[in-house]
Residue frames as a rotation matrix with the C-alpha (Angstrom) as fourth column:
UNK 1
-0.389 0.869 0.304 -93.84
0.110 -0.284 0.952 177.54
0.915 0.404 0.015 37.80
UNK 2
-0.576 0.475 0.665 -96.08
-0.796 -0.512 -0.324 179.01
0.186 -0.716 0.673 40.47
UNK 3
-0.979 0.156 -0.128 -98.20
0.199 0.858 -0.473 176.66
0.036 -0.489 -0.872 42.35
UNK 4
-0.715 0.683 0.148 -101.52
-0.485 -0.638 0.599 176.94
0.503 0.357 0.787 41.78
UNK 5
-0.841 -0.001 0.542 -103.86
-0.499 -0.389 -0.775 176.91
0.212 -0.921 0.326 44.42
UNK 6
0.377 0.866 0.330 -107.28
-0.696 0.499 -0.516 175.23
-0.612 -0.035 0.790 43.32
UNK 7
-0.084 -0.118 -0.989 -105.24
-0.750 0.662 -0.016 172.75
0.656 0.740 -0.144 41.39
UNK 8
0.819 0.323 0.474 -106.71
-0.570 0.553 0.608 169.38
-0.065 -0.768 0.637 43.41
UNK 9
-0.539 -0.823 0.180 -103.46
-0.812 0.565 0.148 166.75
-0.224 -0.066 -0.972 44.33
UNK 10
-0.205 0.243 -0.948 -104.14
-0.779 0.546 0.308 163.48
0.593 0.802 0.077 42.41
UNK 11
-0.843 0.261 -0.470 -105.80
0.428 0.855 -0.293 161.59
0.325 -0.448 -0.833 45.10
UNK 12
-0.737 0.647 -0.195 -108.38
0.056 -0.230 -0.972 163.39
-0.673 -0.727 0.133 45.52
UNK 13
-0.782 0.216 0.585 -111.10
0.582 0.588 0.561 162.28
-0.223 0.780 -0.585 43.60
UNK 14
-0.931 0.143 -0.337 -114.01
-0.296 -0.836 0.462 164.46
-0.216 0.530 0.820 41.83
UNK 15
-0.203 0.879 0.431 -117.66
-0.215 0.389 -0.896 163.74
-0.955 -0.275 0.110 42.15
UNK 16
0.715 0.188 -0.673 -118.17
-0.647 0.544 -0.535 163.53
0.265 0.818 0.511 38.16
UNK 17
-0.416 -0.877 -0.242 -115.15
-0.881 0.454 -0.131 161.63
0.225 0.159 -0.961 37.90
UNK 18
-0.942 0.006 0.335 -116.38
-0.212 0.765 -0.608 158.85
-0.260 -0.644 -0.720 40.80
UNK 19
-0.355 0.928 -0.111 -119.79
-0.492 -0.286 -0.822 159.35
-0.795 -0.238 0.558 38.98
UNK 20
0.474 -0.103 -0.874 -118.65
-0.858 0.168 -0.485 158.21
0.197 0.980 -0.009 35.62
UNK 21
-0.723 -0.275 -0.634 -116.54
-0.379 0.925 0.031 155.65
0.578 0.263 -0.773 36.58
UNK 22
-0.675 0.518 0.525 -119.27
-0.224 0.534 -0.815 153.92
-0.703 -0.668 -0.244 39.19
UNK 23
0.376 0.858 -0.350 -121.61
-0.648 -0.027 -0.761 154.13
-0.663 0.513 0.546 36.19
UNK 24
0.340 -0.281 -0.897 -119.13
-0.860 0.294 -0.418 152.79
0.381 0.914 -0.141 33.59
UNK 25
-0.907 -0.253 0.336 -117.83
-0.345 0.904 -0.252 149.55
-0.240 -0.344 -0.908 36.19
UNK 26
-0.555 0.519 0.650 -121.38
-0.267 0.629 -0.730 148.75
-0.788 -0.579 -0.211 36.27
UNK 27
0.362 0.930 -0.061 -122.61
-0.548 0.160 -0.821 148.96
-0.754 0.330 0.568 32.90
UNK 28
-0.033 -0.806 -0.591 -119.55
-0.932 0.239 -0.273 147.51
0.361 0.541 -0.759 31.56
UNK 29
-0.855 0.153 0.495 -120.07
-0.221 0.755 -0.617 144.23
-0.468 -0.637 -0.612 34.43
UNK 30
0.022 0.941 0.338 -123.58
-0.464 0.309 -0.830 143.93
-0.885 -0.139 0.443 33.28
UNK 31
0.646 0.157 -0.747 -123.57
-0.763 0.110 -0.636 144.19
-0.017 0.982 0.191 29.55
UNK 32
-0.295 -0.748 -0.595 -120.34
-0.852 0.488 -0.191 142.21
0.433 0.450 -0.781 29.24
UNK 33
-0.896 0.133 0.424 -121.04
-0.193 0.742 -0.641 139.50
-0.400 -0.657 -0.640 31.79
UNK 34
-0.112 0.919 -0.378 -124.36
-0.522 -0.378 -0.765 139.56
-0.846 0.112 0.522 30.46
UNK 35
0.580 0.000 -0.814 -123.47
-0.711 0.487 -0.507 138.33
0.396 0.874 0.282 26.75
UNK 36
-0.724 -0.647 -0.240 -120.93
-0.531 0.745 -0.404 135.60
0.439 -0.165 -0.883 28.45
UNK 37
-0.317 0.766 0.559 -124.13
-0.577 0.312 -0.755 134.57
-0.753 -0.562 0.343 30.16
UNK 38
0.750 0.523 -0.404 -126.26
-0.622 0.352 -0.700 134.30
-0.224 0.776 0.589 26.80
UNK 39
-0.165 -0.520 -0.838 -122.89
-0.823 0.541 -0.174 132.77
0.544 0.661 -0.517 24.87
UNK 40
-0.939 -0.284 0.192 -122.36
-0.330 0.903 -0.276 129.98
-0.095 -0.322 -0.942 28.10
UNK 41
0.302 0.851 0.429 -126.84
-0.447 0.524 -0.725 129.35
-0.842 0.028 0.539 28.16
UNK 42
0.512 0.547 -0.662 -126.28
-0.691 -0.196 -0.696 128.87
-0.510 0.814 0.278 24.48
UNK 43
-0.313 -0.538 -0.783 -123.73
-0.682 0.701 -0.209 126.26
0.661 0.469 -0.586 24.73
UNK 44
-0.899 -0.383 0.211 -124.93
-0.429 0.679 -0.596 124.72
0.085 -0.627 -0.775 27.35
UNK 45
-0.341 0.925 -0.168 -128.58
0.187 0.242 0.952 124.61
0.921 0.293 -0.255 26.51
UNK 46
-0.924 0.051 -0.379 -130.14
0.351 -0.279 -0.894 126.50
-0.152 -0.959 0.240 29.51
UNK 47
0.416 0.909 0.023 -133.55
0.879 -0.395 -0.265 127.88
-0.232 0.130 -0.964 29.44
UNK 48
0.071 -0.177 0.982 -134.05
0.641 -0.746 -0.181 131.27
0.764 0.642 0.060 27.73
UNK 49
0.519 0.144 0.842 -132.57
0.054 -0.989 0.136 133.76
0.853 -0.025 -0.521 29.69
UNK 50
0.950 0.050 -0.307 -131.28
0.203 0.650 0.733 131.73
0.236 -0.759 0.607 32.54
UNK 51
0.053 -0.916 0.397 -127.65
0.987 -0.013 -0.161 132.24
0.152 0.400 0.904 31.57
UNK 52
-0.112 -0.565 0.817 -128.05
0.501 -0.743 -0.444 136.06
0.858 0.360 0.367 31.02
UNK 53
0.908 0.330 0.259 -129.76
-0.181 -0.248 0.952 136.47
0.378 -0.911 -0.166 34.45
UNK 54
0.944 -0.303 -0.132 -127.08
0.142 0.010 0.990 135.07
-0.299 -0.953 0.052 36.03
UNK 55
-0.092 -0.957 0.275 -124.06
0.971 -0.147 -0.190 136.59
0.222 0.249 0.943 34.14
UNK 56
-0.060 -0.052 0.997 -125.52
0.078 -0.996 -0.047 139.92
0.995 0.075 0.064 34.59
UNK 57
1.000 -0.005 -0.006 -125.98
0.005 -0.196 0.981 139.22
-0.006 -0.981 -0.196 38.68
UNK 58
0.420 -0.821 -0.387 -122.32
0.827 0.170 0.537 137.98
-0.375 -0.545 0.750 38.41
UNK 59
0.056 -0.390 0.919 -121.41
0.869 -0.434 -0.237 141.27
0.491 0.813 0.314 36.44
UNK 60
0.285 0.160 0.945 -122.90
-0.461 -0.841 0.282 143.87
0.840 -0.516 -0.166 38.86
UNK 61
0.936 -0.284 -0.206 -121.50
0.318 0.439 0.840 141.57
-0.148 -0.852 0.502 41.80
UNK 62
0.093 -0.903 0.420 -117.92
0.992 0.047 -0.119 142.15
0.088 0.427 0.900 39.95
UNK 63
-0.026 -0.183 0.983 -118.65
0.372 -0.914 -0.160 146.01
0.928 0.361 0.092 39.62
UNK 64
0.928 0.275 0.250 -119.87
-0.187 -0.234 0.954 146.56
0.321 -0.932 -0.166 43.31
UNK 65
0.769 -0.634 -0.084 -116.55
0.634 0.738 0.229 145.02
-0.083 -0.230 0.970 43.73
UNK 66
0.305 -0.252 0.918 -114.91
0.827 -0.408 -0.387 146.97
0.472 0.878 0.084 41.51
UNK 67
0.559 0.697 0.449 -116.55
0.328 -0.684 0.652 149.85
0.761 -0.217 -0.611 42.90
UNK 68
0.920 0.313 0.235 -115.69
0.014 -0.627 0.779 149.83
0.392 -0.713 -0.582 46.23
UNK 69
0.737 -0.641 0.217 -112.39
0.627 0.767 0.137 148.66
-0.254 0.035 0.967 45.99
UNK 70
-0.254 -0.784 0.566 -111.28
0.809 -0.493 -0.319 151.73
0.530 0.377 0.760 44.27
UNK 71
0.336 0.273 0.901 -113.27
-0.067 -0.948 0.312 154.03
0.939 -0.165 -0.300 46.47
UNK 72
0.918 -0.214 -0.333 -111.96
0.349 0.043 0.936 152.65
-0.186 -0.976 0.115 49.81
UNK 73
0.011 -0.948 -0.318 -108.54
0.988 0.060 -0.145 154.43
0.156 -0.313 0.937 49.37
């Protein structure tokens, strides 16, 4: 087959592409982290909300992670 010329070489990465997945690490980190928050407040008896505050900081800490990790190659 012919080589085709605007086909991109699989390291180069696509602005939707790096748009969707920066969007989906982070709302995937929040939400999820987020309900492990509520579940651990809720066994551990924490004030309301205490827990999900700080599963959802440690969620979007994890994505930022995430994040740049895959964009630094």
């Amino acid at each position: 087959m012919a080589d085709n010329p605007h086909r991109r070489s699989p390291d180069e990465h696509s602005s939707e592409g790096v748009a969707g997945a920066v969007l989906g690490y982070l709302l995937a980190g929040i939400v999820v982290w987020g309900f492990l928050g509520w579940l651990a407040g809720e066994f551990l008896g924490l004030p309301t909300g205490v827990g999900i505050a700080v599963g959802m900081m440690l969620g979007a800490a994890g994505a930022i992670y995430l994040i740049m990790k895959r964009l630094s190659a």
